[in-house]
Every structure is written in structure tokens, then in C-alpha cells.
N, C-alpha and C positions, 0 to 999 in steps of 0.2 A: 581407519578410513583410507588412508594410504595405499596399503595393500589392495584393499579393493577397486581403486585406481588402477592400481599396477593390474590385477586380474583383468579386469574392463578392456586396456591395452590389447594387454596378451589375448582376449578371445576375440577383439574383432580382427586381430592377424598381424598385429603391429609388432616389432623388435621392441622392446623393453629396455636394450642396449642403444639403441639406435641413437647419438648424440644429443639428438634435440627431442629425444624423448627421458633422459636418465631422470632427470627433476622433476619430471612432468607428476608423479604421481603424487608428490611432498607439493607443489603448487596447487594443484587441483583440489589435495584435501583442504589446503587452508584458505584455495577461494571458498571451495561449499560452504567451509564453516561461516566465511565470513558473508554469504549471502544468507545464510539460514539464521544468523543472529539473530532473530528477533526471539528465536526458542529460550533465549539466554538471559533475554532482560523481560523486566515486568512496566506496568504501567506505573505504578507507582516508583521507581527506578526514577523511569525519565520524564514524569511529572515534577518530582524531588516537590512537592511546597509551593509549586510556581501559579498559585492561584491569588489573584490580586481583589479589593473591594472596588467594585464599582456599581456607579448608580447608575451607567447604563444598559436600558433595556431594547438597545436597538441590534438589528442584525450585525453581527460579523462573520465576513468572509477571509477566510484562506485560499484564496485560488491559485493554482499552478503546483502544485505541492508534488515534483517528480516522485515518480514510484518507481521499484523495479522487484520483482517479487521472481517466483518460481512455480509455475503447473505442478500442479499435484500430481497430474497425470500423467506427464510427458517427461518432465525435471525438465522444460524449457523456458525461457525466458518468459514473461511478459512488462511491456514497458507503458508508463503509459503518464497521466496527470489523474491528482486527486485535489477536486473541489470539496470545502467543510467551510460549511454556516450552521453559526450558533447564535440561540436568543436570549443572553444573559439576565441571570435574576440573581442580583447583588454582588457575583464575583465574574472575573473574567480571567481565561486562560493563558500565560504566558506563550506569546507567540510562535516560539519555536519548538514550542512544547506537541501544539496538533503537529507539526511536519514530522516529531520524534515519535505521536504516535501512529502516525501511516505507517512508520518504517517498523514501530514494534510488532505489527502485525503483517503487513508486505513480505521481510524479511522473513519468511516461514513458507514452506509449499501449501498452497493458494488458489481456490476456484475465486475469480475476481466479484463474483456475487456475495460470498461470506466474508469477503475481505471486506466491500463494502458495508455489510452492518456491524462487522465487529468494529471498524471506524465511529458508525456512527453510534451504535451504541456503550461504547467504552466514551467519548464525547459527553455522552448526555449524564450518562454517570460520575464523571468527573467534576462537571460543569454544574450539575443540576438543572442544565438550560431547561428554559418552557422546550424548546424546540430543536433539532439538529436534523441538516439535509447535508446527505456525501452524495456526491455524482466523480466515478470513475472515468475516465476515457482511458483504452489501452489497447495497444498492439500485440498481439499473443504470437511467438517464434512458434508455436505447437502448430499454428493454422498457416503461417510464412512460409516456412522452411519444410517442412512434410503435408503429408494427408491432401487437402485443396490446394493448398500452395497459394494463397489470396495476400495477396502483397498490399492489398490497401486497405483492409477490413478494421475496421474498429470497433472494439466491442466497449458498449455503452451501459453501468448500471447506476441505479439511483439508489439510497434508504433514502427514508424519509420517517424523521419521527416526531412525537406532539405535536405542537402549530404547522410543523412545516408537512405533518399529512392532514393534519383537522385543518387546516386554512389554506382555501386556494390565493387569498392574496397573501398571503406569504409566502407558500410556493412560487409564486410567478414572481415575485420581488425578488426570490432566488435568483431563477434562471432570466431574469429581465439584466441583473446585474452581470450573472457571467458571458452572457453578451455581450455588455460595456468593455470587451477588452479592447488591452492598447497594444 
């Protein structure tokens, strides 16, 4: 990966020697790697066990859950928040375990539409919830920085699965809650 760094340099016309470029292509490779991590670990990984018994069967929210992924298209950034509600039946998920599985799948190049149901659906299977809703919010560098160039665009998607697509009062007890922000 290095060297194709180094290549990358060299053909858009840059010195390869140039001081503040010698390291540049041993940094680059091991930031990619380290935004691409999510290729490297599994769900089961950063779940480890962390499923607890609980008797309740009332929504839980994760809200604010930073993302920052990679365009499949572009290799550009997108940054953004990930909302996840689950309807527990008998177990509940160790808390930092949803933020660890945003990232196992964020961390990989990403249309933010299939980011969002592999959220919600790895969620539901873990969980065995009745019900799990993901809503993304995210700013894409692809639509920033090239192409339109729309500096305040957000791009918005929802899953939504069991109750929270078969029940519109639990959908709206979703999104009634992540408007309660503080």
C-alpha cells in the first residue's frame, strides 16, 4: 500500500523527495488502514459476550453515536451521527458495544444507505429485538469538496425493522425522542 501512495504522488506531479513529502506515503498507508479497520474485525469480536438478561421490554436509544466512514466512490470522507433503537426481548446489549458496531461497519468504504441496514440489521440479530430503527445524518466530502460543491447538504437515511416498520407508534416514539435533544 505504501508504494501506491508513493505512485499516487508521483503521477499527480509531486517530488517524492520533497521534505514534507518523504514519510508521507508510510503515513497515508497506515492511516487507510486504520480507517478501513472495520475489514479486520467481526461482530462477534466486538460484541465479546456483552449481552446482559433483562426484563425490559422498553425502547433503547443510542443517540449521537459519531461515524466517519469512507465513499466507495470517491475514497472521501463522510462524517456524520448514528441514531439506534432497539426493543428488547429478555437481553439487552452492552452499551458501547452498538457505538463499536457502527464503527465495525463505518470503518469499510460505504454508500451510507447499506451502512445503515447493516447497522440495523446486525442490531436485530444480535439483540434478537422485536424491533430496531438506525437514522444516519451525514456530511459527504464527495458532495463538499468536488462535483456540486454543497457545503451544507445532509444526507439523511433511515432502516427500519419489526415494530419500528409494523408500528407507526413506535416509529414516532423513535423520532418524537430524538427530538428531545439536549
Amino acid at each position: 500500500m505504501e508504494q501506491n501512495w508513493a505512485n499516487i504522488i508521483e503521477a499527480i506531479g509531486e517530488d517524492q523527495e520533497r521534505p514534507g513529502l518523504v514519510d508521507t506515503p508510510k503515513r497515508a498507508a497506515k492511516a487507510f488502514e486504520f480507517l478501513t479497520q472495520g475489514y479486520e474485525q467481526s461482530v462477534e469480536e466486538v460484541v465479546n459476550g456483552a449481552l446482559f438478561p433483562s426484563e425490559s421490554s422498553e425502547m433503547v436509544i443510542v443517540q449521537d453515536v459519531e461515524l466517519y466512514s469512507l465513499c466507495e466512490h470517491h475514497l472521501l470522507p463522510f462524517i456524520g451521527k448514528c441514531h439506534v433503537a432497539y426493543i428488547p426481548t429478555g437481553k439487552v446489549l452492552g452499551l458501547s458495544k452498538v457505538a463499536r458496531i457502527v464503527d465495525v461497519f463505518a470503518r469499510r468504504l460505504q454508500i451510507q444507505e447499506s451502512l445503515t441496514s447493516q447497522i440495523a440489521e446486525t442490531i436485530m440479530d444480535v439483540t434478537g429485538a422485536d424491533g430496531v430503527g438506525v437514522i444516519i445524518e451525514a456530511r459527504h466530502m464527495c458532495m463538499m469538496m468536488r462535483g456540486v460543491q454543497k457545503q451544507n447538504s445532509v444526507m439523511k437515511t433511515s432502516a427500519m425493522l419489526g415494530t419500528f416498520r409494523d408500528s407507526q407508534v413506535t416509529r414516532e416514539e423513535f423520532l418524537q425522542l430524538l427530538q428531545m435533544r439536549t
